[in-house]
C-alpha atoms as a printed R data frame, in Angstrom:
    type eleno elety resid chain resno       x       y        z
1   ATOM     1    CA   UNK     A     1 -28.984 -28.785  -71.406
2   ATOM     2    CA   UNK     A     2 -25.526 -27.620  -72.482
3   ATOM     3    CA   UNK     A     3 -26.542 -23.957  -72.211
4   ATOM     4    CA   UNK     A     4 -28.783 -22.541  -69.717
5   ATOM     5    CA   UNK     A     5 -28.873 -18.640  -70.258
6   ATOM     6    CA   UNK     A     6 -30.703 -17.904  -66.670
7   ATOM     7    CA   UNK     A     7 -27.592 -18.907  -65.228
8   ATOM     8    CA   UNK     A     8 -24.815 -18.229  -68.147
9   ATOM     9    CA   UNK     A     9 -25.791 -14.742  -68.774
10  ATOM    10    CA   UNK     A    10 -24.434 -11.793  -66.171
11  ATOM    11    CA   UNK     A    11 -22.476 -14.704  -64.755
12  ATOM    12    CA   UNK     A    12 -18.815 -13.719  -63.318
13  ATOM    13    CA   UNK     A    13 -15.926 -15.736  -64.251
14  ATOM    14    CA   UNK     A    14 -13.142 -15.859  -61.467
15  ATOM    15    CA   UNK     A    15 -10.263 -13.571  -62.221
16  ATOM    16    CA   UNK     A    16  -7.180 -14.616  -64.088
17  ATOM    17    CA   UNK     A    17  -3.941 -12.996  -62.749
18  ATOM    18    CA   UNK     A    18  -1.288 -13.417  -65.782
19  ATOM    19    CA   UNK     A    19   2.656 -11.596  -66.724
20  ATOM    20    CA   UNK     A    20   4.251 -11.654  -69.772
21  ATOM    21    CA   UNK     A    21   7.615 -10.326  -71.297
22  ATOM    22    CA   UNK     A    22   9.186  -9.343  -74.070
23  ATOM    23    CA   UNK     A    23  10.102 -12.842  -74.991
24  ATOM    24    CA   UNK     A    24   5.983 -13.711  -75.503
25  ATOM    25    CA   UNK     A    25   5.378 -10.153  -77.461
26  ATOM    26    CA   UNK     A    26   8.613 -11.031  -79.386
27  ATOM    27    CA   UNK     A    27   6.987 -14.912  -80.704
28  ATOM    28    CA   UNK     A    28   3.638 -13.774  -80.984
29  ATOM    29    CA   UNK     A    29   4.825 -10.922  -83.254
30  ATOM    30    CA   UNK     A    30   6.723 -13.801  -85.208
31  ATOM    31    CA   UNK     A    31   3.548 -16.349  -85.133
32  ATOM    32    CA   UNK     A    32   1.711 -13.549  -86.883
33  ATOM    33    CA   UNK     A    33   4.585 -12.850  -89.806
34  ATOM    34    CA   UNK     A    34   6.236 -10.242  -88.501
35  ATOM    35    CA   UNK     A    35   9.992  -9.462  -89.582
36  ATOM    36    CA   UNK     A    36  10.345  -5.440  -88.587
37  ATOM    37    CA   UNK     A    37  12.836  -4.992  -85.637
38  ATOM    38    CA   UNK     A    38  10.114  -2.766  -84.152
39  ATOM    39    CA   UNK     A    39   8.099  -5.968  -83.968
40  ATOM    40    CA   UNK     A    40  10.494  -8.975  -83.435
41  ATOM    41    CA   UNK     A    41  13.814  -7.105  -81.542
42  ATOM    42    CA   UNK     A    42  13.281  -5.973  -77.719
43  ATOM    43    CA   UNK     A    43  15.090  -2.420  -78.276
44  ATOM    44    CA   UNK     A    44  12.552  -0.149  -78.652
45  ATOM    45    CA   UNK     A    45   9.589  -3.189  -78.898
46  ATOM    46    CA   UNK     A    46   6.239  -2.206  -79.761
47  ATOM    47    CA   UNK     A    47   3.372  -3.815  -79.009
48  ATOM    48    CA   UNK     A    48   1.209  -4.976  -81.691
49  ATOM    49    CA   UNK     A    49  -3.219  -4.187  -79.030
50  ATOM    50    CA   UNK     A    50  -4.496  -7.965  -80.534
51  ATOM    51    CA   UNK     A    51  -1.418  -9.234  -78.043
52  ATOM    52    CA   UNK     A    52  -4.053  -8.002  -75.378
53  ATOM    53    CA   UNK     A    53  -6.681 -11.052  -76.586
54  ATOM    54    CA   UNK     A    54  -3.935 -13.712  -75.793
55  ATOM    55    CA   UNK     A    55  -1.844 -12.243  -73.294
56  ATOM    56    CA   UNK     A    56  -4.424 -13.755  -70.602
57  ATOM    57    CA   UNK     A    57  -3.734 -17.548  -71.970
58  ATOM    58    CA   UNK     A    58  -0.369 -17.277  -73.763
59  ATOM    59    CA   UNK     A    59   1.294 -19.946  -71.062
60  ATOM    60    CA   UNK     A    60  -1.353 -22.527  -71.512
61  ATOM    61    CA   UNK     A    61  -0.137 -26.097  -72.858
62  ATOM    62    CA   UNK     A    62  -3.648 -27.563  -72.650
63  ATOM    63    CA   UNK     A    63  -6.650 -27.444  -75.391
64  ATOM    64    CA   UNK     A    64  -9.234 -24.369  -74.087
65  ATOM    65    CA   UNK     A    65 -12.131 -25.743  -72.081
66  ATOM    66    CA   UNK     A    66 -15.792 -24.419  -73.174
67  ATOM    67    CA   UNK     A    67 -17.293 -24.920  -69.739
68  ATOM    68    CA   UNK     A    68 -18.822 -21.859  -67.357
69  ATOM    69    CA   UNK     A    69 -21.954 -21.298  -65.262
70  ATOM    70    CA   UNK     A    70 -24.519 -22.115  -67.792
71  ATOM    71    CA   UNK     A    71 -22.983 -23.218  -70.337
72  ATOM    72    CA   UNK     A    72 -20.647 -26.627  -71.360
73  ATOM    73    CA   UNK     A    73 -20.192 -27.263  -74.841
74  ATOM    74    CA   UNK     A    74 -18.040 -29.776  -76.856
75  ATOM    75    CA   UNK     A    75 -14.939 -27.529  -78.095
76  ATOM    76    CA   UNK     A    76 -15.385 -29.119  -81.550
77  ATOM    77    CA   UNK     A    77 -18.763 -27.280  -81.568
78  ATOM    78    CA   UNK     A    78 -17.312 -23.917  -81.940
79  ATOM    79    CA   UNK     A    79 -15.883 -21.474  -83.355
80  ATOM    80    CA   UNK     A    80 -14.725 -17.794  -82.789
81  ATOM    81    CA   UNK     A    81 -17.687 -15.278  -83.862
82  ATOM    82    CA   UNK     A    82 -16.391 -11.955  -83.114
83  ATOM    83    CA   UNK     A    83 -13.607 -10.339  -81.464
84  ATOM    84    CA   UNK     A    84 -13.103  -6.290  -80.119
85  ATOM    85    CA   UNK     A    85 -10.887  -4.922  -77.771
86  ATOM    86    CA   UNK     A    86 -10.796  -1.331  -76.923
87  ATOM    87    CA   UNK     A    87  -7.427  -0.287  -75.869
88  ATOM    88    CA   UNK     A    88  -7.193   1.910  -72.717
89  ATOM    89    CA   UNK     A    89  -3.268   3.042  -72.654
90  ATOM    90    CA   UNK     A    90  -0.369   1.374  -74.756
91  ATOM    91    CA   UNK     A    91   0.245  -1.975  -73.985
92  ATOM    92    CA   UNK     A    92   4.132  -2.425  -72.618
93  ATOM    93    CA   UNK     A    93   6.241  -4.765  -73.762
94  ATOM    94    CA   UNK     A    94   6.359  -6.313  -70.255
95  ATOM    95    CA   UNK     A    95   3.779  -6.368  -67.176
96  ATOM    96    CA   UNK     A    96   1.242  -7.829  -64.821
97  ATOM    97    CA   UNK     A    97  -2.295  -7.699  -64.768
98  ATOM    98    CA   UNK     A    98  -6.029  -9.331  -64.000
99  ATOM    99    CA   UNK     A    99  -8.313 -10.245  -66.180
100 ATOM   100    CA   UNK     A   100 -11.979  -9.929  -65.090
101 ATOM   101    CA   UNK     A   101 -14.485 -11.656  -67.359
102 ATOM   102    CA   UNK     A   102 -18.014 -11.911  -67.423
103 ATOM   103    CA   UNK     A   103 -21.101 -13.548  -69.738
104 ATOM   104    CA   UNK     A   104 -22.596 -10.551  -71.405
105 ATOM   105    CA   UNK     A   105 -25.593 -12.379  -72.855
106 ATOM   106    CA   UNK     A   106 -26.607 -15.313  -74.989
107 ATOM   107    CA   UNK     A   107 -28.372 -15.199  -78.622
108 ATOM   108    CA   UNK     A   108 -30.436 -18.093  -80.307
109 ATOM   109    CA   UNK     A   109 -29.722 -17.937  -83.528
110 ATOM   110    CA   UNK     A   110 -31.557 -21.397  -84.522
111 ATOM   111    CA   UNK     A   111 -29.515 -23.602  -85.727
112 ATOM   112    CA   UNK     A   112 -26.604 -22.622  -83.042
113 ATOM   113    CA   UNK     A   113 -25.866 -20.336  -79.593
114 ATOM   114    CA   UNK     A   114 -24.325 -17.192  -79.924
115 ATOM   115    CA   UNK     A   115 -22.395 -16.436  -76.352
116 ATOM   116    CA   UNK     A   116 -20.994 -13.265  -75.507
117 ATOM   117    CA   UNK     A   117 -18.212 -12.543  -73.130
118 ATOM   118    CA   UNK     A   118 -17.057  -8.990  -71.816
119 ATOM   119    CA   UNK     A   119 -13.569  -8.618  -70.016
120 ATOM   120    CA   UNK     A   120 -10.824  -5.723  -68.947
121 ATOM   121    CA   UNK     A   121  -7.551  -6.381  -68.260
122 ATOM   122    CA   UNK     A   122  -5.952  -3.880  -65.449
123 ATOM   123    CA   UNK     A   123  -2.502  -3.638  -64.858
124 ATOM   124    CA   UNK     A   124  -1.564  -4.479  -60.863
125 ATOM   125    CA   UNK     A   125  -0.987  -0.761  -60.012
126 ATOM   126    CA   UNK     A   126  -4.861  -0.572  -60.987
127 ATOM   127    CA   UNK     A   127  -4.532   1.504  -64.610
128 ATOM   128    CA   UNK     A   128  -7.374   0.371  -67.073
129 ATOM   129    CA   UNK     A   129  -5.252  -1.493  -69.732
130 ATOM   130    CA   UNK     A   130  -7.967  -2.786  -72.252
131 ATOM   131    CA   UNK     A   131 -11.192  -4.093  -72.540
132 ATOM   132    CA   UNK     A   132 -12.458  -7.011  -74.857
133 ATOM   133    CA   UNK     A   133 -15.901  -8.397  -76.073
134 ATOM   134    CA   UNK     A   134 -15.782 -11.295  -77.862
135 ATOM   135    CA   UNK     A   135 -18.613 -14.315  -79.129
136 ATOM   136    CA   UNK     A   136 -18.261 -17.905  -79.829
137 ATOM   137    CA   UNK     A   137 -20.781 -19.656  -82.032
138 ATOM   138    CA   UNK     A   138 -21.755 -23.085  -80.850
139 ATOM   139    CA   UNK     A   139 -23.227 -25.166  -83.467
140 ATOM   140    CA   UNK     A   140 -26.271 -27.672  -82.826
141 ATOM   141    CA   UNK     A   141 -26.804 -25.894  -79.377
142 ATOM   142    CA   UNK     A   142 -29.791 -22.813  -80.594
143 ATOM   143    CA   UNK     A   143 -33.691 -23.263  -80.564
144 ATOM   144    CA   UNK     A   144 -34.093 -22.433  -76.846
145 ATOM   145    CA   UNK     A   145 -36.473 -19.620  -77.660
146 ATOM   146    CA   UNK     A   146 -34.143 -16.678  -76.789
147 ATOM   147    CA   UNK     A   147 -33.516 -13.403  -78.546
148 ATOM   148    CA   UNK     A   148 -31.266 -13.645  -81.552
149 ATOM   149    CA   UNK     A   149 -29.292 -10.461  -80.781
150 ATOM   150    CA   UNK     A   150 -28.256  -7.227  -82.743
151 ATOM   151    CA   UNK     A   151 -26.996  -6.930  -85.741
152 ATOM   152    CA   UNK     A   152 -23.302  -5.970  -86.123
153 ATOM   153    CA   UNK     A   153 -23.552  -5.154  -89.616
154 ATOM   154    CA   UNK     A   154 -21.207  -2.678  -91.206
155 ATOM   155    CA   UNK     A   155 -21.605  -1.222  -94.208
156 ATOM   156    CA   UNK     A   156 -18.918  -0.901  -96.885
157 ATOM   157    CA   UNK     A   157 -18.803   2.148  -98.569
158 ATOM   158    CA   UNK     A   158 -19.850   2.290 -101.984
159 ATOM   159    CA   UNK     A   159 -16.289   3.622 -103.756
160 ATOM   160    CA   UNK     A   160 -13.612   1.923 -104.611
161 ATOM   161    CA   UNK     A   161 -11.419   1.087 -101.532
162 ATOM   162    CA   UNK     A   162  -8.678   3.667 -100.289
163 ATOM   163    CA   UNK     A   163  -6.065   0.820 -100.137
164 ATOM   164    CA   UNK     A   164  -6.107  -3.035 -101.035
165 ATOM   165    CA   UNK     A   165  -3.644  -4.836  -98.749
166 ATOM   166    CA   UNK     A   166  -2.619  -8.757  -99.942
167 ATOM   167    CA   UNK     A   167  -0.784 -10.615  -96.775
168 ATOM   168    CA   UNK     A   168   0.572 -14.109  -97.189
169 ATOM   169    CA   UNK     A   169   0.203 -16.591  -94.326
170 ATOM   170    CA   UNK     A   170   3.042 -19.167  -93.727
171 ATOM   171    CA   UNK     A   171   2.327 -22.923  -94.270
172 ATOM   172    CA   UNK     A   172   3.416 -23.655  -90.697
173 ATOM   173    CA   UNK     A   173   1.623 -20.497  -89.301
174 ATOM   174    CA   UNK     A   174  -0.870 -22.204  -87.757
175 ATOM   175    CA   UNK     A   175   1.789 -24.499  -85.660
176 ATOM   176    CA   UNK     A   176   3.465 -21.177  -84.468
177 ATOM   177    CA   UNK     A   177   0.752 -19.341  -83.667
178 ATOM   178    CA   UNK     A   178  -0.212 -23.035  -81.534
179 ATOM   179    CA   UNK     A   179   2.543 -21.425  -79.036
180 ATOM   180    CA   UNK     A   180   1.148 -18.570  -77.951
181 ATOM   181    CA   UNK     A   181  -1.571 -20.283  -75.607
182 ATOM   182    CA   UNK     A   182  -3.927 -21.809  -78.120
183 ATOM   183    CA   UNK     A   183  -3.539 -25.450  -78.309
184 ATOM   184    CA   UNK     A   184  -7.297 -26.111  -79.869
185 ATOM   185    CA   UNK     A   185  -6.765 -29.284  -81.695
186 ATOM   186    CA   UNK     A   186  -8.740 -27.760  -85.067
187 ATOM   187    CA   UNK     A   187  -5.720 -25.624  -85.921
188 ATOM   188    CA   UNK     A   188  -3.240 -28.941  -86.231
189 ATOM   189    CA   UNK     A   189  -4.827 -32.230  -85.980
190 ATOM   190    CA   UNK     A   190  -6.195 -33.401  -89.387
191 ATOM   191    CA   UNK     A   191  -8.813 -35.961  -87.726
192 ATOM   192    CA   UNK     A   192  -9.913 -33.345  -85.089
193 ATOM   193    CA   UNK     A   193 -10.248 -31.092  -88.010
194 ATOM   194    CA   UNK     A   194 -12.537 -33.526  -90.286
195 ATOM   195    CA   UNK     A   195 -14.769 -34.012  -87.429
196 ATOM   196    CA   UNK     A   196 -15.618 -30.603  -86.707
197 ATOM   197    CA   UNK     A   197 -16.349 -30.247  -90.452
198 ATOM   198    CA   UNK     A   198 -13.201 -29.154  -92.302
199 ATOM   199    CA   UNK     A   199 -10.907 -31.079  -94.841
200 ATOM   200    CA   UNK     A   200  -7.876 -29.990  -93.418
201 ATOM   201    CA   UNK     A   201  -6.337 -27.694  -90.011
202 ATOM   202    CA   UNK     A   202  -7.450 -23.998  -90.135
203 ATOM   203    CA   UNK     A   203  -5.454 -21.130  -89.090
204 ATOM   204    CA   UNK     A   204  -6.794 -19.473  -86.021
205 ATOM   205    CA   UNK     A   205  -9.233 -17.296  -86.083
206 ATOM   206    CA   UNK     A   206  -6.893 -14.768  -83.805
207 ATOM   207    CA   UNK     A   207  -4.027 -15.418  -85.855
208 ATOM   208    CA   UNK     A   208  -6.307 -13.658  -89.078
209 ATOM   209    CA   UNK     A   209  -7.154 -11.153  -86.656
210 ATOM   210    CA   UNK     A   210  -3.898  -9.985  -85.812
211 ATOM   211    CA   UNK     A   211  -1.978 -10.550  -89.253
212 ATOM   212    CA   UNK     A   212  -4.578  -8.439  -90.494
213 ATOM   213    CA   UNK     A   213  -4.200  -5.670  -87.923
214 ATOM   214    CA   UNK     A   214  -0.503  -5.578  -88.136
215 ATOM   215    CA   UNK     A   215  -1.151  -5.058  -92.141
216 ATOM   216    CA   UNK     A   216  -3.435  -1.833  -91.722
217 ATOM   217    CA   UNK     A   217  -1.311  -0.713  -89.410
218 ATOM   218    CA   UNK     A   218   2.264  -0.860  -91.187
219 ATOM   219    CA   UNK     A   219  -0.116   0.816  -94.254
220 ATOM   220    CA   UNK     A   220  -2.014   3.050  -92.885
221 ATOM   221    CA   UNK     A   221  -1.013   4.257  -89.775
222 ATOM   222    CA   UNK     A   222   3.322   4.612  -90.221
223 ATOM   223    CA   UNK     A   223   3.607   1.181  -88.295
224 ATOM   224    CA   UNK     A   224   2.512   3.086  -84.987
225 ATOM   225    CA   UNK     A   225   0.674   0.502  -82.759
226 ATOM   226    CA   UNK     A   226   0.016   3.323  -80.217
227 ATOM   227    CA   UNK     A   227  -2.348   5.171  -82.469
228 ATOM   228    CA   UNK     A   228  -4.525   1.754  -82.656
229 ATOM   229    CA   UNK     A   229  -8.302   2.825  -80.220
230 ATOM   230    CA   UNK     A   230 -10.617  -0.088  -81.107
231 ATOM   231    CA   UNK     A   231 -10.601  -2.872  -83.185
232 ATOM   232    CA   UNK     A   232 -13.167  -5.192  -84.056
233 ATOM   233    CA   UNK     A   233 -14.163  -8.368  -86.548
234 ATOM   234    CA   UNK     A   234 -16.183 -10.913  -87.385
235 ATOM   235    CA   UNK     A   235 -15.007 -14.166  -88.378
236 ATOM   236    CA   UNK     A   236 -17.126 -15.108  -91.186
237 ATOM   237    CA   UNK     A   237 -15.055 -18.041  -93.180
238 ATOM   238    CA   UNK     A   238 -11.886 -20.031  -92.891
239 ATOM   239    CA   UNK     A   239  -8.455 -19.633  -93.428
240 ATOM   240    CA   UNK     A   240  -6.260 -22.298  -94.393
241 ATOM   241    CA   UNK     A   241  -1.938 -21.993  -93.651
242 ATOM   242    CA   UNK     A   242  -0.297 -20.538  -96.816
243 ATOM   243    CA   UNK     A   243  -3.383 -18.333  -98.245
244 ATOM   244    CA   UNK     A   244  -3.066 -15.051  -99.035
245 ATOM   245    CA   UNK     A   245  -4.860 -12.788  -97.547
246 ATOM   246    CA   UNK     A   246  -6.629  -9.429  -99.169
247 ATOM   247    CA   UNK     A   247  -7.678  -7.117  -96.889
248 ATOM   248    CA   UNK     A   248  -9.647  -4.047  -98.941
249 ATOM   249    CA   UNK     A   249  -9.577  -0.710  -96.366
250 ATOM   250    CA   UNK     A   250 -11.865   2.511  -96.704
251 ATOM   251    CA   UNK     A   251 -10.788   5.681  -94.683
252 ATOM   252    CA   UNK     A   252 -14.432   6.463  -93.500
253 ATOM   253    CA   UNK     A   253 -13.589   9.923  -90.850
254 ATOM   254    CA   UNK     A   254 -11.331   8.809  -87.725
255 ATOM   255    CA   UNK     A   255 -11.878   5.048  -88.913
256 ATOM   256    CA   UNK     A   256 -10.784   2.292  -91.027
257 ATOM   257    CA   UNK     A   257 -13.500   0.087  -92.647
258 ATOM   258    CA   UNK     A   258 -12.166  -3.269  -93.719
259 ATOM   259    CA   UNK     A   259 -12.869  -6.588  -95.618
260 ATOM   260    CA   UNK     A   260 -10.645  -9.395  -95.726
261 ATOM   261    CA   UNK     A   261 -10.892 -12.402  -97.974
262 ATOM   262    CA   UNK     A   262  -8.421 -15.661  -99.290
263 ATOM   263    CA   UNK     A   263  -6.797 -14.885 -102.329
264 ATOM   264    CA   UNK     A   264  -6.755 -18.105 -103.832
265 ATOM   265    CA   UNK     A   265 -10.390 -19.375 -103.077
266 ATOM   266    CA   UNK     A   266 -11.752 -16.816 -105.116
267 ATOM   267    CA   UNK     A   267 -11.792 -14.073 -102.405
268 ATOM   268    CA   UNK     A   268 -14.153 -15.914 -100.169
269 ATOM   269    CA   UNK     A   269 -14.627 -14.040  -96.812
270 ATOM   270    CA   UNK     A   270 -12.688 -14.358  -94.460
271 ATOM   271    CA   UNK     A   271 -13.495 -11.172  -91.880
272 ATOM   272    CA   UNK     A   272 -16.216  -9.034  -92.065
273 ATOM   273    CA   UNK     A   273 -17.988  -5.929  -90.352
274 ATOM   274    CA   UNK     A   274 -14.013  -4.994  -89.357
275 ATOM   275    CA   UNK     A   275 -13.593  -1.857  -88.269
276 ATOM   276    CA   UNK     A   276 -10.143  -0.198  -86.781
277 ATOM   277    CA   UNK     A   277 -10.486   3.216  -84.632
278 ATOM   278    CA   UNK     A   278  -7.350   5.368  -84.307
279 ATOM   279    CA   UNK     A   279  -5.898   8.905  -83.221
């Protein structure tokens, strides 16, 4: 059985140890769009918190591996549910730190597996830097009679938005963003792409994430990445390179509610449930 949640679920992954610099804050600024010299020059660099959610893997040249206690699934069988991380202190535009990971639990939601994974990143001197929860949704691989989870619905508010953002993805974005540790075959291999059930290469589910970010910020918050708490999404359809994205925002107290859709496929959904915590 591909997934066995008796042994997935409370299971520890062993620790990753990673560094990066400015020069990996620098492209993955770029891979998401960015032109600002607060974003893409190393004098007074900022640090875009979604860098946290690659920083662990940003050096890896090989295709990610869906395979821990419990669980083994072909990588063509998933895709990214959700993604949070929670952001401790500042990120700096340089550093060291360990990431230690662990299987939070594992919903059966039927037709597919739902599996959770909880980490925290702390810097070598010991300071908390950030913590992330984050799900991948494994088709074919539900129906083993376990709980189907929570619901992370968030409700939209019923006025008209405070601000409607629209965000243009590059053609090549996909091929850039490639570079900053995700080589997953879906994102630039047409045949790889057909076979896990799309007509063409789809931008990265993290990519989104991040463009999207870096848009509420630069709107909403003075292009301050400091003042960014919490962030979290759910992936709930596609992007292809070159779309536009429209990313609707409601001021809802010491939050920012969002929706994001594609532009030119009749503002079909692209994140949902998005919510963005700041001071």
């Amino acid at each position: 059985m591909p997934i066995d949640p008796a042994v997935a679920v409370g299971a520890e992954l062993p620790e990753v140890k990673f560094s990066w610099t400015s020069s990996d804050v620098l492209l993955y600024h770029l891979a998401l769009g960015a032109s600002e010299l607060s974003y893409v020059y190393e004098r007074d660099l900022q640090v875009l918190p979604t860098f946290g959610v690659v920083a662990p893997r940003f050096k890896a040249t090989e295709p990610p591996v869906v395979k821990f206690p419990g669980i083994d699934i072909d990588l063509a069988r998933v895709l990214h549910g959700t993604q949070e991380i929670t952001v401790h202190a500042p990120l700096p535009a340089a550093g060291e730190a360990v990431l230690r990971t662990r299987v939070a639990d594992v919903f059966d939601k039927g037709s597919a597996a739902v599996v959770v994974q909880e980490a925290t990143a702390v810097s070598v001197d010991g300071t908390p830097l950030y913590t992330m929860r984050s799900s991948i949704f494994a088709r074919d691989e539900g129906g083993f009679g376990g709980s189907r989870g929570p619901s992370m619905k968030v409700e939209l508010p019923s006025r008209e938005p405070d601000a409607v953002l629209e965000t243009p993805t590059l053609p090549q974005q996909a091929y850039l963003y490639r570079l900053c540790g995700d080589r997953n075959p879906l994102h630039a291999d047409p045949e790889f792409a057909r076979r896990a059930g799309f007509e063409a290469p789809i931008l990265h589910g993290l990519c989104t994430y991040g463009v999207v970010c870096k848009a509420v910020v630069d709107a909403l918050l003075d292009g301050d990445t400091a003042r960014v708490t919490n962030y979290s999404a759910r992936f709930t359809g596609v992007v292809f390179p070159g779309e536009t994205l429209r990313t609707r925002v409601w001021r809802e107290g010491g939050r920012l509610v969002l929706v994001t859709t594609a532009v030119e496929r009749d503002d079909a959904p692209v994140l949902s449930d998005a919510v963005l915590t700041y001071t």
